[in-house]
N, C-alpha and C positions, 0 to 999 in steps of 0.2 A: 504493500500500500504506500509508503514511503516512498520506496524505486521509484514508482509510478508519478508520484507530486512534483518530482525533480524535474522532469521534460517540463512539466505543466508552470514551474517556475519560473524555470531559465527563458522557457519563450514567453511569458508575461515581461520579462526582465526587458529581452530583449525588444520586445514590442515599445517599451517603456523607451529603450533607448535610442529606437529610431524616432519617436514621435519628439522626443526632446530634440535630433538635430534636422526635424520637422520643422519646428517652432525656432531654431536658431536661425537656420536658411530662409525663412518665412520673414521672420525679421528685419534681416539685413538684407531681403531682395529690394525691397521699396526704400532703400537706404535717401536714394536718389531725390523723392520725393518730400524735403525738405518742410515745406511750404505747409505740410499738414500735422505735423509733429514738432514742429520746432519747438514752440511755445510749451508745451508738455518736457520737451527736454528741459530748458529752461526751468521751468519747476521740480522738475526732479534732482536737475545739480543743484538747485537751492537748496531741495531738503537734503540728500545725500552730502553736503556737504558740510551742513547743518548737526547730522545726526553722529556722524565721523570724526570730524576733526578732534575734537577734546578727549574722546576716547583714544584715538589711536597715539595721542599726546602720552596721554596718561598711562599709556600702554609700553611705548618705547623709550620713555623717562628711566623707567626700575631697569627698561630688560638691559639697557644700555652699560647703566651702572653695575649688574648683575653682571656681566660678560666681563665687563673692564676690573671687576673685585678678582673672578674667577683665574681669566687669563693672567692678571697682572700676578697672581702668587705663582702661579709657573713660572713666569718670564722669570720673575725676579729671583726662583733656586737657579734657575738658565745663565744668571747674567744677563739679562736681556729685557729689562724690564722696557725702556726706551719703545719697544716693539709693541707694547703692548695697544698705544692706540692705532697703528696702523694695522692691527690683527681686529681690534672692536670696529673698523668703520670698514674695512674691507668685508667684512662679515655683514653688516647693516646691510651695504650696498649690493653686494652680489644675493643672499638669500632671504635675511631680518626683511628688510623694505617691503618687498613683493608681497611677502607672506601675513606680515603686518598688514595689510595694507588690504588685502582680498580677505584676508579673518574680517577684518572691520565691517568690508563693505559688507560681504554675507551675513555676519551677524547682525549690526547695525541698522543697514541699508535693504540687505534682503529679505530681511524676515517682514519688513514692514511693508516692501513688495507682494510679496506671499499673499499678508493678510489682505492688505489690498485689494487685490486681484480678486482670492476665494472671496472676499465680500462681495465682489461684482458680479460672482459668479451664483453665488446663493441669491443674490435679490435679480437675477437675469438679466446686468444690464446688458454683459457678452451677447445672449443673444435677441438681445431688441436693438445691437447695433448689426449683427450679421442680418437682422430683418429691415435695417432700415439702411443696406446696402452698404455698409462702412465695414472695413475688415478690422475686427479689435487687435490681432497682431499686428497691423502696418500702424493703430492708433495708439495701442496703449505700449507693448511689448517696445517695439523699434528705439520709441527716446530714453524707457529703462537702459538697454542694452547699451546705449551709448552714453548717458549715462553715468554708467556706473565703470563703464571701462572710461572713461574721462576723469571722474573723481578717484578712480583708485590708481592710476597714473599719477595725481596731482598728490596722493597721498605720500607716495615717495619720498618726497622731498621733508615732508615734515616727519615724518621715521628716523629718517636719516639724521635730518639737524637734531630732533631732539633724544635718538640714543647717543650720539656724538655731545651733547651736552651731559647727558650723564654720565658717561665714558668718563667723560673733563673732570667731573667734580669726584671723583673717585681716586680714579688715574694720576691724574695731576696738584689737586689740595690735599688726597690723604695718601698717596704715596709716595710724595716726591719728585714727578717724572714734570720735567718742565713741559711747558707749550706748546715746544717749537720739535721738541721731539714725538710728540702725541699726535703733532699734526704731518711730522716730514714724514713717517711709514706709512700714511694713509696715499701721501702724495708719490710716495715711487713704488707702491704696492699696483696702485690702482689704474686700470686701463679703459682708453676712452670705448672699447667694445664693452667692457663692465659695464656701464651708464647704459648703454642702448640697449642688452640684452633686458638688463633691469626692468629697466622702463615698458620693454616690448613684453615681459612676464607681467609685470604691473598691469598693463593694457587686457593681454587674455584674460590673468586672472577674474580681473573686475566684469567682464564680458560673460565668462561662466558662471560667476554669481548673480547677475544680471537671470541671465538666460533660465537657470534652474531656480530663481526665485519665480520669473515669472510663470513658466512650465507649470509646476507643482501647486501656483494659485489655480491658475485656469483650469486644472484636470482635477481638484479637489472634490472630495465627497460634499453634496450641499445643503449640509450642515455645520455648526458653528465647534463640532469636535472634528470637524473632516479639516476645516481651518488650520486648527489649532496641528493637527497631524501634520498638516501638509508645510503650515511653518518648521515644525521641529526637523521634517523629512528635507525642505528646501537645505536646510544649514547643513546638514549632516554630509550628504549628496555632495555639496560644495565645496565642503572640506575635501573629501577624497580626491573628487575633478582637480585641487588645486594642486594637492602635493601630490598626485600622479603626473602632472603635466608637468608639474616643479620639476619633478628628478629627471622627466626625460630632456626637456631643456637643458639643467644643468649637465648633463652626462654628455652628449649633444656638443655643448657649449665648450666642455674641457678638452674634450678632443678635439675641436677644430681650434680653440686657442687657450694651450696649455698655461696654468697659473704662471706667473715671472714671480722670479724670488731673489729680490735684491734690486 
């Protein structure tokens, strides 16, 4: 009886996972079509950037200091303590950022899509716009999606400076390690292909969380527990998608331009 549930699984699973890159393709076809979504974008980087920013602050403050505490007690049985902020901000940049940055948006930013969504979906507004000839994927789906790969892009930056400032106040007031050393390993570690791989992970990530937030509202059970499901399921989902795509990038990434050391 078991054996038999397994097939009955896997092809629910995979049904599941074509209709999700249903709903991604669907999205981004009417990209083009500006002129009907713009304004919806517009309000969604307002909230999503809204809902982000002070969290993912609050978020990359400790981990920053965390890494620069951790690292900096190696360094310094190493001799090498000097190393230690160019080991914290080459780590921000190449993985910390990205990852920070799409946790956010999916927790923050998607779950609120989710609900969203499954609420429009329970009170029918989905289909009184498919009746009233308006496609809800080209209307609501398309300005999430971009979105939330535009805010968790822009997230970067503020990851960065502010594990980098924690790094400092650790690193440098309670160990000793001047400024100029905290900042010169970062500057001859770091390669201008680091920034754009980053960024280009920054951008999917935020776009998979986009995409499985909105999926998981619109296909929701409709009811106000099928919601609640379907937000826990949205995040959950998104995580995986990230740090699956994370590793093959990264992996991807070292092989065609191996770390430089020194």
């Amino acid at each position: 009886m078991v054996m038999a549930q397994v097939p009955v699984r896997i092809h629910g699973l995979l049904n599941q996972v074509g209709e999700l890159f249903v709903v991604a393709l669907e999205g981004l076809r009417r990209t083009w079509d500006v002129r009907t979504w713009f304004w919806e974008f517009v309000e969604q980087c307002w909230f999503l950037a809204r809902v982000t920013s002070i969290p993912v602050i609050l978020v990359a403050l400790p981990l920053g200091a965390t890494v620069a505490l951790q690292v900096g007690q190696v360094a310094a049985q190493l001799g090498a303590q000097s190393a230690t902020g160019g080991a914290v901000i080459v780590g921000l940049v190449r993985e910390v950022a990205p990852i920070a940055a799409a946790m956010i948006i999916a927790g923050a930013g998607g779950s609120a899509m989710t609900a969203d969504m499954g609420t429009r979906r329970i009170r029918d507004e989905l289909d009184a716009m498919e009746v009233m000839a308006i496609n809800p994927i080209h209307r609501l789906v398309t300005p999430r999606l971009w979105a939330a790969s535009l805010i968790s892009t822009l997230l970067v930056s503020l990851v960065v400076l502010s594990g980098a400032a924690g790094g400092f106040v650790f690193n440098v007031l309670l160990q000793d390690v001047t400024p100029g050393a905290y900042f010169d390993g970062a500057t001859s570690l770091l390669q201008t292909s680091d920034l754009v791989v980053t960024l280009l992970k920054a951008w999917l990530f935020g776009m998979i969380a986009g995409i499985v937030a909105c999926y998981m509202g619109m296909n929701c059970a409709s009811t106000p527990v099928g919601v609640g499901r379907a937000v826990n399921q949205a995040i959950v989902v998104a995580f995986l998608l990230v740090f699956a795509l994370n590793y093959v990038i990264t992996t991807v990434y070292f092989i065609a331009y191996p770390p430089k050391i020194g």
